[in-house]
DRENBAVO-531775 format. One record per residue (C-alpha): x, y, z; residue in three letters. Coordinates in steps of 0.1 Angstrom, whole numbers, plus 5000, padded with zeros to 4 digits. Last residue first. Example, Ala and Ser with C-alpha at 12.3 -4.5 7.8 and 13.67 -1.06 7.14 Angstrom:
2
513749895071SER 512349555078ALA 
This chain:
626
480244705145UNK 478544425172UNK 479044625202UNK 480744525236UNK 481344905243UNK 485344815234UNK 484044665201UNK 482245015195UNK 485545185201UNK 487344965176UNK 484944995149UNK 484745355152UNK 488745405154UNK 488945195123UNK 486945405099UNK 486245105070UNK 482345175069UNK 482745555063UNK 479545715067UNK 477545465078UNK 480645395099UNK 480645765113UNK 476545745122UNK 477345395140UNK 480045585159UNK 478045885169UNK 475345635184UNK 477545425201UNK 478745765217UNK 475445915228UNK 474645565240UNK 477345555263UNK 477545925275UNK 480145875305UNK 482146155297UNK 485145985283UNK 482045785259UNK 481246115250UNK 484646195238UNK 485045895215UNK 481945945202UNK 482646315191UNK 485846245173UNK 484045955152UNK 481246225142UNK 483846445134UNK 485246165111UNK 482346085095UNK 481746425085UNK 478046445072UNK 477346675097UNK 479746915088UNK 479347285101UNK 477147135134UNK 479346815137UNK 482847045139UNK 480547245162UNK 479646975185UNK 482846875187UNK 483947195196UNK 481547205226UNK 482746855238UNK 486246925236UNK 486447125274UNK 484446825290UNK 486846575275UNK 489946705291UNK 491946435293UNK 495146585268UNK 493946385243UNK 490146465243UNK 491846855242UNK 493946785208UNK 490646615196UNK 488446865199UNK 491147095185UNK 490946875156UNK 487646855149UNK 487347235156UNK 489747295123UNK 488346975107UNK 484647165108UNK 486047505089UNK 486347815109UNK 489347915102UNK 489248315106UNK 492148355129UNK 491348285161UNK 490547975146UNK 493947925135UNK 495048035167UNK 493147765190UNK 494547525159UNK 497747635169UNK 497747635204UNK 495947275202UNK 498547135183UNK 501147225210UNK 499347075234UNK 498746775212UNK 502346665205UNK 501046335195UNK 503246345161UNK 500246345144UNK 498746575164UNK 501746825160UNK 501246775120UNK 497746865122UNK 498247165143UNK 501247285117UNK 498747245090UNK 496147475109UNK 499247755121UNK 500347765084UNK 496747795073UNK 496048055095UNK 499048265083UNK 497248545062UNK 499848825063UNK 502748615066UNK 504448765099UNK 508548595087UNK 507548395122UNK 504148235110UNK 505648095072UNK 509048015094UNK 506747765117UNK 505347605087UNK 508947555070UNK 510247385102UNK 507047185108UNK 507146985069UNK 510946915076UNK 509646725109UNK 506846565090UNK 509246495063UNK 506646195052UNK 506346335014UNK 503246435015UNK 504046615045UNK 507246775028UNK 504946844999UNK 502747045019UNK 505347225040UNK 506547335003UNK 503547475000UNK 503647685035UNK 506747825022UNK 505847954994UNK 503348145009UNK 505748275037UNK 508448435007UNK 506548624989UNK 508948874992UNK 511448584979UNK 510048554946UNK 512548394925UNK 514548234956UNK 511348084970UNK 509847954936UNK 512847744930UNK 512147584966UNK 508347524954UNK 510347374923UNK 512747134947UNK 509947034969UNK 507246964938UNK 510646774923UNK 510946574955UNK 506846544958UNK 506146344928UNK 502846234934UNK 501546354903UNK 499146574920UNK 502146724935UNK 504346754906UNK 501546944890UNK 501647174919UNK 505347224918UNK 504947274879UNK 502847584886UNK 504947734915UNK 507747724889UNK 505647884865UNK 505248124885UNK 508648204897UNK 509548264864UNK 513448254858UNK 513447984833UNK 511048144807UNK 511547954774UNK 512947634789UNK 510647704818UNK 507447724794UNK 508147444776UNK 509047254808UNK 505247364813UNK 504147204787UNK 505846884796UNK 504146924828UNK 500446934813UNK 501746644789UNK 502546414820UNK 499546524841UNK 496746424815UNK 494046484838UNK 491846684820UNK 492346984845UNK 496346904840UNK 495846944802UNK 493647304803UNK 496547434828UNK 498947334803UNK 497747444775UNK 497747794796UNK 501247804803UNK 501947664767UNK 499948034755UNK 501848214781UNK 504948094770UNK 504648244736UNK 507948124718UNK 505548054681UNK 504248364687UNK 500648434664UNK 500548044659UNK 501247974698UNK 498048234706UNK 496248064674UNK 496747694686UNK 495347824722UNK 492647994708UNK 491847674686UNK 492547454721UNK 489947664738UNK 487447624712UNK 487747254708UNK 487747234748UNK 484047384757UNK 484347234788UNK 483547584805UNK 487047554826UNK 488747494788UNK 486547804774UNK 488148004803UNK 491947904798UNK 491947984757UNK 490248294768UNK 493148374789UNK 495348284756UNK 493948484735UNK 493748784757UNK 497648764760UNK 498148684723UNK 496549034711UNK 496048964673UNK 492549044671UNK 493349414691UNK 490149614698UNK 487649354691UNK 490249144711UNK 489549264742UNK 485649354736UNK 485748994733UNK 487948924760UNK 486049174783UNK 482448974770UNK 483948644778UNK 484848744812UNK 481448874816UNK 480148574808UNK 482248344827UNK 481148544865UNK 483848354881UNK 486048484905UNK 489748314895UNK 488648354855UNK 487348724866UNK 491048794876UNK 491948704837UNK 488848864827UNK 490449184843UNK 494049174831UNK 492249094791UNK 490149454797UNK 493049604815UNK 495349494785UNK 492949604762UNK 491949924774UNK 488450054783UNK 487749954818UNK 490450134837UNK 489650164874UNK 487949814878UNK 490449634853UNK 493249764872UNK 491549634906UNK 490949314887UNK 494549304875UNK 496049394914UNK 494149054925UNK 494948844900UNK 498448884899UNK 498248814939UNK 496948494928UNK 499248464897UNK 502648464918UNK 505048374887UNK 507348674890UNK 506448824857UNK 503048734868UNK 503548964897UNK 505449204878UNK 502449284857UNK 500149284884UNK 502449524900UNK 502049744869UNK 498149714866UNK 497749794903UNK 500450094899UNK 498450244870UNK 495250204884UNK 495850404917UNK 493550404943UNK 495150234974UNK 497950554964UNK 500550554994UNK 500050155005UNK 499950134968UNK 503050244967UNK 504450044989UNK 503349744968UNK 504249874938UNK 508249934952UNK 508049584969UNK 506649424930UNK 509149624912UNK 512049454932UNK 510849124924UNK 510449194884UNK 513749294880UNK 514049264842UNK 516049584839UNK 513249754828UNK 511249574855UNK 513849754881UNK 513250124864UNK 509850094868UNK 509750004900UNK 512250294908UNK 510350514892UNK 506750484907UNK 508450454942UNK 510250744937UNK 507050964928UNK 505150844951UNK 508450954978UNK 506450865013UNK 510450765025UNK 511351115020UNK 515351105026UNK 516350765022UNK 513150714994UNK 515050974977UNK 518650834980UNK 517750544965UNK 515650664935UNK 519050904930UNK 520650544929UNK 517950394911UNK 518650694884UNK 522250574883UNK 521650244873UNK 519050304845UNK 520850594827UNK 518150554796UNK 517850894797UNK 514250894807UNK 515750734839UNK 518550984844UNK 516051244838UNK 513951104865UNK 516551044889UNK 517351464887UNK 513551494892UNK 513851234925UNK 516951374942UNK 515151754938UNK 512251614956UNK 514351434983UNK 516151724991UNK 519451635018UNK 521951764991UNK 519952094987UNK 522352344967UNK 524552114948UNK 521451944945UNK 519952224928UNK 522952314904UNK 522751904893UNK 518951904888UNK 519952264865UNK 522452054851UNK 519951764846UNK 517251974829UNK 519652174800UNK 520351734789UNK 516951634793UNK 515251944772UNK 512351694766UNK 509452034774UNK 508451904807UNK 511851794815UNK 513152164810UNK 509952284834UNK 510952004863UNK 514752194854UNK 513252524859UNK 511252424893UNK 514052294910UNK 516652564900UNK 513752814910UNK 513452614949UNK 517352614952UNK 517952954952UNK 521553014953UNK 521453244922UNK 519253484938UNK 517853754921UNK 519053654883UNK 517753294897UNK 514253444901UNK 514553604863UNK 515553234851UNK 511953094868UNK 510253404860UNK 511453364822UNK 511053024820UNK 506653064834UNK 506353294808UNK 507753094778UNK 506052744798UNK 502252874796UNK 501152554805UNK 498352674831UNK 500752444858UNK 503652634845UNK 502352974848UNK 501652914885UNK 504952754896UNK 506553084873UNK 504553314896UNK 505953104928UNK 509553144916UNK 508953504905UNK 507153574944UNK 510153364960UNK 512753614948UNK 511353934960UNK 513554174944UNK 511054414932UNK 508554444965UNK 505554604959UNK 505154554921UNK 506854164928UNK 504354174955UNK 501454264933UNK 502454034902UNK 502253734926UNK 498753864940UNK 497953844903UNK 499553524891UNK 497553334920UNK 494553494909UNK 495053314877UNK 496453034891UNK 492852944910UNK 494352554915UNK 493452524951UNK 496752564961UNK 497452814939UNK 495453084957UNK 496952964987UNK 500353074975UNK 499253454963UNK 497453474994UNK 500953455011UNK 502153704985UNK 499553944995UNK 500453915033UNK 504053925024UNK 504354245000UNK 502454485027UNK 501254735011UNK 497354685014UNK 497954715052UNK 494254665063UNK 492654545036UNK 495754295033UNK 494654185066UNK 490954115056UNK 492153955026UNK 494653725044UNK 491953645066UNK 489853535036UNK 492553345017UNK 493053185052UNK 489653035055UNK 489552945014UNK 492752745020UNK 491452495048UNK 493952285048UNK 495252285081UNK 498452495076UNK 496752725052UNK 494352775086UNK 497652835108UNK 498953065083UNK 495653265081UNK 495953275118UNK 498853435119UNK 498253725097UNK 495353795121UNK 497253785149UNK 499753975135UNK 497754255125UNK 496754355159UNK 493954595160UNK 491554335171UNK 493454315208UNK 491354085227UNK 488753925202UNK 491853895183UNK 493753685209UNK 491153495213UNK 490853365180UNK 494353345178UNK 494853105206UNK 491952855188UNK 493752875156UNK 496652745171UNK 494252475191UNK 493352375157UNK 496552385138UNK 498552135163UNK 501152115142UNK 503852075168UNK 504952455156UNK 501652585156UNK 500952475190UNK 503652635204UNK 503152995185UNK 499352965196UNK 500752955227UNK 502653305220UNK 499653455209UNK 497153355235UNK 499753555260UNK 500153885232UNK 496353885236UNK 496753865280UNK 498954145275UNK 496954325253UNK 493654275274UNK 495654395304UNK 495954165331UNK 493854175367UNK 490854125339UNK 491753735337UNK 494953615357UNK 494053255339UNK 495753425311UNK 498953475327UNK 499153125340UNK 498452995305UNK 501253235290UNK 503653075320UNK 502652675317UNK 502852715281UNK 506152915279UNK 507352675300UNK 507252385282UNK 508152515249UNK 511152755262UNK 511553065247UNK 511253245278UNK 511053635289UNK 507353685277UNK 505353455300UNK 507653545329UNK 507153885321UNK 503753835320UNK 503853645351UNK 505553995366UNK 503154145359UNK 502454435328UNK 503454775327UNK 505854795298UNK 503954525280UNK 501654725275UNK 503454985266UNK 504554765236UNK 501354605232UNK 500054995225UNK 502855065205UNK 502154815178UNK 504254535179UNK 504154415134UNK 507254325127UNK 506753985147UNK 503253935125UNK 505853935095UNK 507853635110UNK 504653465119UNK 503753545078UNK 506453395063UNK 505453285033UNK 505652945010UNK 507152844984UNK 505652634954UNK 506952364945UNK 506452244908UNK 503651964905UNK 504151724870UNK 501651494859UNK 503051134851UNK 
């Protein structure tokens, strides 16, 4: 992890205050009484409507007066962080009064404030041109100068103001910031120590000596100066996470998530926290908790390798491959040359497709490592898909050979049995794997679906429940499984509740759970409320023909045939081989009068499906031979 010391900033609006030349102050002297007005209030909301009031008074104000006006809003917006329309204040303030240091001092602030550091380098140039003693200005452009990484010139407007001013504290803090980062770490010690000689309340050197002392594996000299800083600056997220850091590296596990704790309390945005926390939890063999700490770090870095990889990890820790699959093939994407990225990445390429070039990562996998197990077994799992089972059971035979208790490699066997059919041994495998991992949600989910295509929906229930409690921020996936084995199972009613918590816990992608709950609300001839949900599983993304089918149906139930019609002719249109949307669309042109239309639809179902009793029935009703 790259370290950052802090670097302090300036305080140039305070400078530009210093800075009242006698002509504003005369000015000033003789000016309105909206000036005054203007002048007299610190108030946000007035001072705008007062300083805008004054400028709007044009030439009947003195170009001074009306500078000092554009100065004082662009005071305002600064504050809200509005740097554009600050900037746009001191524009015209200078073009007023360009004798008036401030305004220029200001604005290079209000530029550093946006961003744009080469800007207020030059403004800070121009006023340092201008007043080439001034400690602040050349400090300020000391701290922009390290902002975009020039720390030489950095170190040389920090040497100025120390020559210019001798006790300025924040100028051997900021010069020891800068010779950190070019890792000269004697130089950049001896600023930090000589800036608490100054000032031995100064938080910000305490901070960036002990960061320095970490840098250099002095964890025990690091945590007291952590400990003087937080004395210091209880309410300092930054200094909370450095002191949990060298708790962590100190193998204090506990009491670093506490500082971890604290951080993300204070700075929830903490990248830093986040990244240690979640690797604090899967040292302690909390997967689950890694997996929230990856995820919200992610939503901080969408491009970060690392915490892709590492979630991925947790995630199969966890037992949720899909999402494992996901994070590996952005890992894979961002880190090509590794062997666990390369083995992560064939892995998600297994879910994809594209077999050869997950052949070729294995291979350039395990040209790296022979004996990696992990790769071993994921190739093991591809050759079985490609039918090339010989080969995937000798991979599989070597994974288990190499690790006799490698769960992975049974995990895999198992997969390879259930695709062959041989359900019994593919779950005996995986009680291998339980016996040997018992607290993998994963594997749990595994052997509920193997329950499920064995027909044995109680234990599918009771390891989809397992699942739940192992993985519970996963929670609405889960759950919309175990509605399926409730279904299966004829707990219709059990099969609803779980459905409708999948859509109220806000699972991300919860068409499905509105589509199953649909279809179980027609079953139960509740079809205004199917039709809701299937209306929102559409909504949705579900485009499927069953999905209009059945909300052709839900409406042909609830009499209103001329409303179905047009998804009946688009459940036909994305499946016209579906017997059972042609059935659907019979029965609801025979509502509308459309005889032959409908004997038609049902002859084409029953070519389809000879046995489809509705069809048969409906064309007996018409007086036609089935």
């Amino acid at each position: 992890m790259r370290e950052r010391l802090r670097v302090v900033r300036g305080r140039a609006v305070a400078l530009a205050m210093a800075l009242l030349l006698v002509s504003a102050a005369s000015a000033l002297a003789q000016s309105s009484r909206e000036a005054r007005a203007c002048f007299g209030t610190n108030k946000a909301d007035e001072l705008l409507t007062r300083c805008q009031a004054v400028i709007a008074r044009g030439d009947r104000e003195q170009p001074a007066v009306r500078a000092r006006a554009h100065g004082r809003l662009a005071d305002v917006f600064r504050e809200r962080g509005e740097s554009d329309r600050a900037i746009q204040e001191l524009n015209a303030a200078i073009a007023l009064a360009p004798g008036e240091l401030r305004y220029l001092a200001n604005r290079a602030v209000s530029y550093s404030d946006k961003g744009e550091r080469t800007k207020a380098i030059v403004d800070y140039g121009a006023a340092i041109a201008r007043d080439p003693k001034n400690a602040l200005l050349v400090f300020n452009r000391g701290v922009d100068y390290a902002a975009i990484g020039e720390f030489d010139l950095a170190i040389a407007d920090f040497s100025q103001a120390i020559a210019l001013k001798r006790d300025f504290t924040e100028a051997f803090d900021n010069r020891g910031a800068a010779f950190f980062h070019k890792k000269e770490f004697d130089k950049a010690a001896e600023d930090f120590s000589r800036a608490l000689a100054l000032d031995p309340k100064f938080a910000n050197a305490w901070y960036n000596r002990g960061v320095l002392l970490t840098e250099q594996n002095k964890l025990d000299l690091a945590l007291k100066d952590f400990d003087e800083a937080v004395k210091l600056a209880p309410n300092d997220g930054s200094v909370r996470v450095k002191r949990g850091k060298v708790l962590f590296l100190q193998g204090e596990l506990g009491r670093a998530i506490g500082e971890f704790n604290l951080t993300l309390r204070l700075a929830t945005g903490s990248v830093e926290a986040y990244q240690l926390r979640a690797a604090a939890y899967m040292k302690l063999g909390q997967p689950q908790r890694a997996i929230s700490d990856y995820t919200a770090l992610l939503r901080l870095t969408p491009n970060d390798a690392g915490a892709f990889y590492n979630r991925g990890v947790a995630y199969f820790q966890s037992g949720d491959g899909e999402r494992a699959v996901l994070d590996f093939n952005d890992a894979a994407r961002l880190k090509p040359n590794d062997p666990a990225t390369l083995t992560a990445r064939a892995e998600a390429r297994t879910k994809l497709g594209n077999d050869e070039a997950i052949l070729a990562d294995l291979a350039a996998a395990l040209a790296i490592d022979p004996k990696f197990v992990r790769a071993l077994a994921v190739r093991g799992n591809l050759l079985a898909q490609l039918k090339r089972e010989p080969e995937a059971m000798a991979d599989l035979d070597k994974a288990i050979a190499l690790d006799a208790a490698q769960a992975e490699a049974h995990r895999v066997r198992g997969d390879l049995l259930a695709r062959q059919g041989k359900l019994a041994a593919a779950i005996a495998d995986y009680d291998t794997v339980l016996r040997l991992s018992p607290n993998d949600p994963r594997n749990h989910w595994a052997r509920a679906q193997l329950h499920m295509r064995a027909r044995d929906y109680d234990k599918a229930i009771a390891d989809f429940s397992r699942t739940m409690e192992l993985d519970p921020a996963n929670v609405g996936s889960f759950l919309i499984d175990r509605a399926g084995a409730r279904s299966r199972k004829g707990d219709k009613q059990g099969a609803l509740t779980d459905l409708s918590a999948a859509i109220d816990i806000g699972q991300p992608n919860a068409g499905p759970a509105f589509y199953q709950r649909a279809y179980l609300q027609a079953d139960l001839d509740q079809f205004d409320k199917a039709l809701a949900d299937v209306s929102e599983a559409i909504a949705r993304g579900n485009t499927r023909s069953d999905a209009y089918n059945l909300k052709a149906w839900a409406l042909y139930k609830l009499g209103r045939p001329g409303e179905a019609l047009p998804d009946a002719e688009r459940a036909v249109l994305a499946a016209p081989e579906s017997a059972y949307a042609l059935d659907t669309r019979g029965h609801i042109r025979e509502a509308l009068g459309q005889r032959d239309e409908a004997i038609a639809d049902y002859r084409a179902a029953l070519k389809r499906v000879p046995d489809l009793t509705e069809a048969r029935e409906a064309l007996k009703r018409l007086g036609i031979e089935p």
